[in-house]
C-alpha positions as CSV (number, residue, x, y, z in Angstrom):
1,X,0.0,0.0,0.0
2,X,3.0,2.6,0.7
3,X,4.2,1.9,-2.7
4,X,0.8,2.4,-4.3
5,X,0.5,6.0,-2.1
6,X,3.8,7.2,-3.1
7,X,3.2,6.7,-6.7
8,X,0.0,8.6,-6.7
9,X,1.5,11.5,-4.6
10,X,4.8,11.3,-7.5
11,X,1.8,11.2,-10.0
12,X,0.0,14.4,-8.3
13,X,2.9,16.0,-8.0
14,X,4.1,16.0,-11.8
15,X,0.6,17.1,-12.9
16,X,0.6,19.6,-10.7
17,X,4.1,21.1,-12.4
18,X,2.2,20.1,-15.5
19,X,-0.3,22.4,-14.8
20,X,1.9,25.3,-14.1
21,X,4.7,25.5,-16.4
22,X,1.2,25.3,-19.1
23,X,0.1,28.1,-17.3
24,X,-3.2,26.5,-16.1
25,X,-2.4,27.0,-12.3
26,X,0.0,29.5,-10.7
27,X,2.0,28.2,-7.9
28,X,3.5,31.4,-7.4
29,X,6.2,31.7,-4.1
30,X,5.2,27.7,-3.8
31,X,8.7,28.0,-6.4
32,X,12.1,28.7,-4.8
33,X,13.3,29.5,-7.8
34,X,10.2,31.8,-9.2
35,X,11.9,31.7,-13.0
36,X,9.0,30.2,-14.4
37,X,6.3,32.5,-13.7
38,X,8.7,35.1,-14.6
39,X,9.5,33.7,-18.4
40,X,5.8,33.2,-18.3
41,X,5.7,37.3,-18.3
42,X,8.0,37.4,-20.6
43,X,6.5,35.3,-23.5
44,X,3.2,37.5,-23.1
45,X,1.3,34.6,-21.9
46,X,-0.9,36.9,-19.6
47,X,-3.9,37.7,-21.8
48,X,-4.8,41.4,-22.5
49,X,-8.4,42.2,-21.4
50,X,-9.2,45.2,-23.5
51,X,-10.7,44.4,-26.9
52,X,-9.4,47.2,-28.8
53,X,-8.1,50.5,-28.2
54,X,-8.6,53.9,-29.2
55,X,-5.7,55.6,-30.8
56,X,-5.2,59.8,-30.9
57,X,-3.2,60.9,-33.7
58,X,-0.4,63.4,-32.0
59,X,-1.1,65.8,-30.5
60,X,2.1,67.0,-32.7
61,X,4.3,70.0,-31.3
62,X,6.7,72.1,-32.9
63,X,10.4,71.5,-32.0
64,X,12.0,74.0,-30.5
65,X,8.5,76.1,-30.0
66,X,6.3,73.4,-28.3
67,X,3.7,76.5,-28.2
68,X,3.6,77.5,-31.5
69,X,-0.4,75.2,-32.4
70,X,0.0,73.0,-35.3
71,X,-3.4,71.2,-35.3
72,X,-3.9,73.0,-38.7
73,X,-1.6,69.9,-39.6
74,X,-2.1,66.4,-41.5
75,X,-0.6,63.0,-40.5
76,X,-1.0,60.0,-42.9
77,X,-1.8,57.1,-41.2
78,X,-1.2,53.3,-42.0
79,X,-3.1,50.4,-40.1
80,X,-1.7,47.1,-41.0
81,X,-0.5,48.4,-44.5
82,X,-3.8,49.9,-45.2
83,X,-3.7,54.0,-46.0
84,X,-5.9,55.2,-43.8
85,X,-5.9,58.6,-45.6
86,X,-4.6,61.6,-44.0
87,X,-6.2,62.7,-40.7
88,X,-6.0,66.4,-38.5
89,X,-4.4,66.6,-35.6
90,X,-6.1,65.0,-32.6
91,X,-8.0,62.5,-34.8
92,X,-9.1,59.3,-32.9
93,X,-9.2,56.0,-34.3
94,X,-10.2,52.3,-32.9
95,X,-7.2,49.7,-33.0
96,X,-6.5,46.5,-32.8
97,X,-4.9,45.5,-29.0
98,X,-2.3,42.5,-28.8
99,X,-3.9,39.3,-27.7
100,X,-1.6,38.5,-24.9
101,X,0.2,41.3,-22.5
102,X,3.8,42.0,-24.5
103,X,2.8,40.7,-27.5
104,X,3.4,42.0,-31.0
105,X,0.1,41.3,-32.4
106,X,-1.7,44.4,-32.2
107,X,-2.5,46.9,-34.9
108,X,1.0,47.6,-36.9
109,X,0.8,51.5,-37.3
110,X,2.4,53.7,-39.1
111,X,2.2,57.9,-38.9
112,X,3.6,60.1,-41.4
113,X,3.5,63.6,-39.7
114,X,3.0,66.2,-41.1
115,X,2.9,64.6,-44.4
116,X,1.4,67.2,-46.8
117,X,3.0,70.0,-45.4
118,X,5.0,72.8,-46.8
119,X,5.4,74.4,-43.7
120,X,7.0,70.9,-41.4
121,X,9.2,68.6,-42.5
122,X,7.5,65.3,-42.4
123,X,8.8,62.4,-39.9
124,X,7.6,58.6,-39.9
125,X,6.6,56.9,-36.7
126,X,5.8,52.9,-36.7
127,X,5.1,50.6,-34.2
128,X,2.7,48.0,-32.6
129,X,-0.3,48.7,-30.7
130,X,0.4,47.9,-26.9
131,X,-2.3,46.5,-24.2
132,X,-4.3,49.1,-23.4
133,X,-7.7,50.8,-23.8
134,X,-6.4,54.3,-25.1
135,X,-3.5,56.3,-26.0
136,X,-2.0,59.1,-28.1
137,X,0.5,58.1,-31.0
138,X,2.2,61.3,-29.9
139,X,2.8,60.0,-26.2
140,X,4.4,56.8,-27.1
141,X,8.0,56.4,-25.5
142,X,10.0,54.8,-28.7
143,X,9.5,58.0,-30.9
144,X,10.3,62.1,-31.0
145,X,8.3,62.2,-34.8
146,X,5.6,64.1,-33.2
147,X,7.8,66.9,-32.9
148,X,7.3,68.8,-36.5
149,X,10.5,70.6,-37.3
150,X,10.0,74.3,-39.1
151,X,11.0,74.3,-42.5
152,X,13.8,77.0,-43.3
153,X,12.7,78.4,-46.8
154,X,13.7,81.5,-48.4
155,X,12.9,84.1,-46.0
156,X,15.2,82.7,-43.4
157,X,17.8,81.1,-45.4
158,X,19.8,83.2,-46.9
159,X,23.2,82.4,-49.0
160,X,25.9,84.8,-50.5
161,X,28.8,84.4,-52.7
162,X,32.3,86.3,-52.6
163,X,34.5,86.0,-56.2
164,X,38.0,84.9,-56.4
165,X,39.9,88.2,-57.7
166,X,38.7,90.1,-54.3
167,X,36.9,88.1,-52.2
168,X,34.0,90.5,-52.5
169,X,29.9,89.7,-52.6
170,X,28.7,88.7,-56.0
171,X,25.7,90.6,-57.2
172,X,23.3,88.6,-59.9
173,X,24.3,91.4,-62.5
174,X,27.4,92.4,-63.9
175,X,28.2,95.1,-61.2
176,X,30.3,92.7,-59.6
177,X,30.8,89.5,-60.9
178,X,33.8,86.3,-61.3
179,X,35.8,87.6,-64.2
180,X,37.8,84.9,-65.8
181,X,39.1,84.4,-69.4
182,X,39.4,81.1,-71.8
183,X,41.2,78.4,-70.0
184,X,41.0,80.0,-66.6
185,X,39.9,78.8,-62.8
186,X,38.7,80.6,-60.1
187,X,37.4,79.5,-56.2
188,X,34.3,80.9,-55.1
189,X,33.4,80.7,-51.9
190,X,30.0,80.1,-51.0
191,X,28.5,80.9,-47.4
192,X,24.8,79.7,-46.1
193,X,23.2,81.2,-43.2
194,X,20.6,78.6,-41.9
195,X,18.1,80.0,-39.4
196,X,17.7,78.9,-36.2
197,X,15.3,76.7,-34.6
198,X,14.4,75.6,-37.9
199,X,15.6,73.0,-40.5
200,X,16.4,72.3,-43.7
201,X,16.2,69.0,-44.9
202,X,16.2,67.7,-41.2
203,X,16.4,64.0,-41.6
204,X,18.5,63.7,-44.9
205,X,20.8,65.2,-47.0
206,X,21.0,68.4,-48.7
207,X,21.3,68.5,-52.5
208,X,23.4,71.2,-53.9
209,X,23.4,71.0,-57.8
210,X,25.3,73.6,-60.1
211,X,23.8,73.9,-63.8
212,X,26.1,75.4,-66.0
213,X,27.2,75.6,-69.6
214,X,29.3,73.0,-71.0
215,X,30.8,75.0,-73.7
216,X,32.2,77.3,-71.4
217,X,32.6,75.8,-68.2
218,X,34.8,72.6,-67.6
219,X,32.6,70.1,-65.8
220,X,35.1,67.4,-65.4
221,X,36.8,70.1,-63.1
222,X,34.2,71.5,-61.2
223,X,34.6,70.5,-57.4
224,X,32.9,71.1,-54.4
225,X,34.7,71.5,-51.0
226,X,34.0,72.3,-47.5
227,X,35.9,73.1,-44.5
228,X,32.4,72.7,-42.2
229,X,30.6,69.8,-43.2
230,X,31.8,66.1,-45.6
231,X,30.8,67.0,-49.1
232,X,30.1,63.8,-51.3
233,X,29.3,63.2,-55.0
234,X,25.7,62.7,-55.7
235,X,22.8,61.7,-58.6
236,X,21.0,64.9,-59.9
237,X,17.6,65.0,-58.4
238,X,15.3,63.7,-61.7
239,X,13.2,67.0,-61.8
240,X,16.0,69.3,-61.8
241,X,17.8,66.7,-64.6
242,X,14.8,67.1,-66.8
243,X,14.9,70.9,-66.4
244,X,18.5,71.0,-67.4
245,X,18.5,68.7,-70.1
246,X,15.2,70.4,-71.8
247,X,17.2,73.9,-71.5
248,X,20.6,72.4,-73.1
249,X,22.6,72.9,-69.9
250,X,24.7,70.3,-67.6
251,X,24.1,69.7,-64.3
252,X,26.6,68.2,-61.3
253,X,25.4,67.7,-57.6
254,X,27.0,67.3,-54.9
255,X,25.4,65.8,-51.0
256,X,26.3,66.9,-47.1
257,X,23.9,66.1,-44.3
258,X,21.2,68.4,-43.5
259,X,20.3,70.3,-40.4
260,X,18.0,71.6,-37.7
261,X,19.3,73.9,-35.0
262,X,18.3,75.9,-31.9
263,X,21.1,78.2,-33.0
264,X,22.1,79.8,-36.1
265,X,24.1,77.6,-38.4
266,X,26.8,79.3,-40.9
267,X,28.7,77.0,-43.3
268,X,31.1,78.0,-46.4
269,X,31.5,76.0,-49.6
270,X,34.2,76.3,-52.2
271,X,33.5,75.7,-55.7
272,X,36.5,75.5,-57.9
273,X,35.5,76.0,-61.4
274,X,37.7,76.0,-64.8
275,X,36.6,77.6,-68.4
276,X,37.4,75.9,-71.6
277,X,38.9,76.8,-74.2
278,X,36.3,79.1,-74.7
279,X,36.0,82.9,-73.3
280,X,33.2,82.9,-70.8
281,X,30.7,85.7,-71.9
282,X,27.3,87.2,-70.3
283,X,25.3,85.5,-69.4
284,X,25.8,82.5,-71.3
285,X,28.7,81.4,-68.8
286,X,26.4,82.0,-65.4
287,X,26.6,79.4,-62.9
288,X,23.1,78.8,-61.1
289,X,23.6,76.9,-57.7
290,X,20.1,74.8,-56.6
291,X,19.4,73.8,-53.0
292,X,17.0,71.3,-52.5
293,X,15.9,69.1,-49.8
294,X,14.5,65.8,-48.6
295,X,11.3,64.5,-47.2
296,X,8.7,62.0,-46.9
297,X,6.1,62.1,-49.8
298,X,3.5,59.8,-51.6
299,X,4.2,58.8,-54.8
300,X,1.5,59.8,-56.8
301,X,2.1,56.7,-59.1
302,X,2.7,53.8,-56.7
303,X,0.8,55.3,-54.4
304,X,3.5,54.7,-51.8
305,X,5.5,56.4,-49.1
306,X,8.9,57.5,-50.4
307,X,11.4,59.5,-48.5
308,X,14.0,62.1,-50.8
309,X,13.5,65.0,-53.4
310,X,10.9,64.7,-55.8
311,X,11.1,61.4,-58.1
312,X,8.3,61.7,-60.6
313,X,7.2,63.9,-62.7
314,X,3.7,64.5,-60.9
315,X,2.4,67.0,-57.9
316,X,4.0,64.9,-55.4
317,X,5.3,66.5,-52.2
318,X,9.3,65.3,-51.9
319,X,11.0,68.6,-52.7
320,X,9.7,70.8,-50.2
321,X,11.7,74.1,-51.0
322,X,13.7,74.9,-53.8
323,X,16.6,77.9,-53.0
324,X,19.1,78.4,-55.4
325,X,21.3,81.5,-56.5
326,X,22.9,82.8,-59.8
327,X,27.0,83.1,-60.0
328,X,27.7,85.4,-62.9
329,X,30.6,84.6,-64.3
330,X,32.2,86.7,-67.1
């Protein structure tokens, strides 16, 4: 009889640890070691009891002027790949929870701020909706995109050039000017005053693109330098290529990161340029330098989300500010 007891207590026993490690009973402290129920955490195996969620789009802020409003603004939104379309500021919308506490199972979302803007720089958020029975996209811990960054167009970015022979401001008429003959050089130095607590092309690169005349200026030679920021070779932007080629001019571009600031931001450029054989005249030898940034658009064709300058030849939203000025060289 002792026998048959003891194997019914073993056989108790191991259904009892049966029971637990399946998450059916939860011994709890009864555990010296208490590793179970923790990697029982861990896996998500607690289930989540709210049966949805309701998602707020934002509230989105402007960096480095949290007060300045922006609800004016639009956010594309994604739910599980679907385009939700874009939606204001403040927008709620029902989710999908996860069906276990941790788990990854919830609505996949994904928020383009600011998307159709031409005032913000747009940003992507993604993630997975977490157990809960409301939030706001804007409040999540993993992300900052909520915080627009001001775009730095024209009226606050401002660029000058200074000519070789005296190192003084080029006007865009002949008044004062880069004089060089047939087979010359020169180094003009090119100096950009970004604004502060704004940006220009905040989470890319910068294009900088001279157009010029092949007949007169060597493009083979033409170089870009900079003593402020690493200057690297780059493919024309397609738009500003199509413009170029439809006009008869050539076209080189050169990258550097882009920027956002709470403080003014000066950099210099050199471009080193060389004539051909042939003497540069007015204004058939003018350089014209392009600025142009990068941002998060929707291809009008694909209908997806892209992220650079403008692609296609439609009204999409990628090149968000054109600056450019005119070198006259003579």
């Amino acid at each position: 009889m002792a026998k048959d007891r003891t194997f019914v207590f073993v056989l108790i026993v191991v259904a009892i640890l049966f029971a637990h490690s399946a998450g059916y009973i939860n011994l709890g402290g009864l555990l010296a070691a208490g590793g179970a129920e923790d990697k029982q955490e861990q896996e998500g195996t607690t289930l989540c009891l709210h049966d949805g969620a309701t998602m707020t789009v934002g509230p989105a802020q402007q960096r480095y002027a949290p007060t300045t409003s922006v609800t004016s603004e639009y956010h594309r939104v994604y739910i599980d790949g679907i385009d939700r379309g874009l939606k204001s500021d403040g927008t709620s919308i029902d989710v999908a929870t996860p069906t276990r506490i941790g788990g990854t199972d919830g609505s996949a979302i994904e928020i383009y701020y600011a998307e159709n803007s031409t005032v913000h720089y747009a940003n992507k958020q993604a993630f997975t909706v977490p157990c809960v029975n409301a939030f706001s996209s804007g409040a999540r811990p993993d992300s900052d995109a909520y915080k627009l960054v001001a775009n730095g167009t024209t009226a606050t970015l401002t660029i000058s050039a200074f000519n070789d022979d005296e190192g003084l401001k080029m006007q865009t008429d002949q008044s004062r000017n880069e004089s060089i003959s047939a087979s010359d050089s020169a180094n003009i130095d090119v100096k950009v005053n970004y604004p502060s607590k704004k940006g220009y092309s905040p989470f890319g690169k910068i294009y900088l693109t001279a157009r010029y005349n092949a007949t007169v200026i060597d493009g083979s030679d033409l170089v870009l330098t900079s003593n402020d920021v690493v200057v690297n070779d780059a493919s024309t932007p397609q738009f500003r290529a199509n413009a170029a080629a439809a006009a008869g001019l050539s076209m080189q571009t050169w990258s550097f990161p882009g920027y956002d600031s709470l403080a003014t931001l000066v950099q210099h450029y050199n471009l080193y340029i060389e004539s051909t054989t042939t003497d540069p005249t007015y204004p058939g030898a003018n350089i014209t330098l392009y600025f142009d940034d990068e941002d998060w658009y929707r291809n009008s064709e694909s209908g997806l989300m892209e992220y650079g300058p403008e692609t296609d030849t439609d009204t999409d939203v990628g090149d968000t500010s054109s600056i450019s000025q005119v070198l006259v060289i003579t």
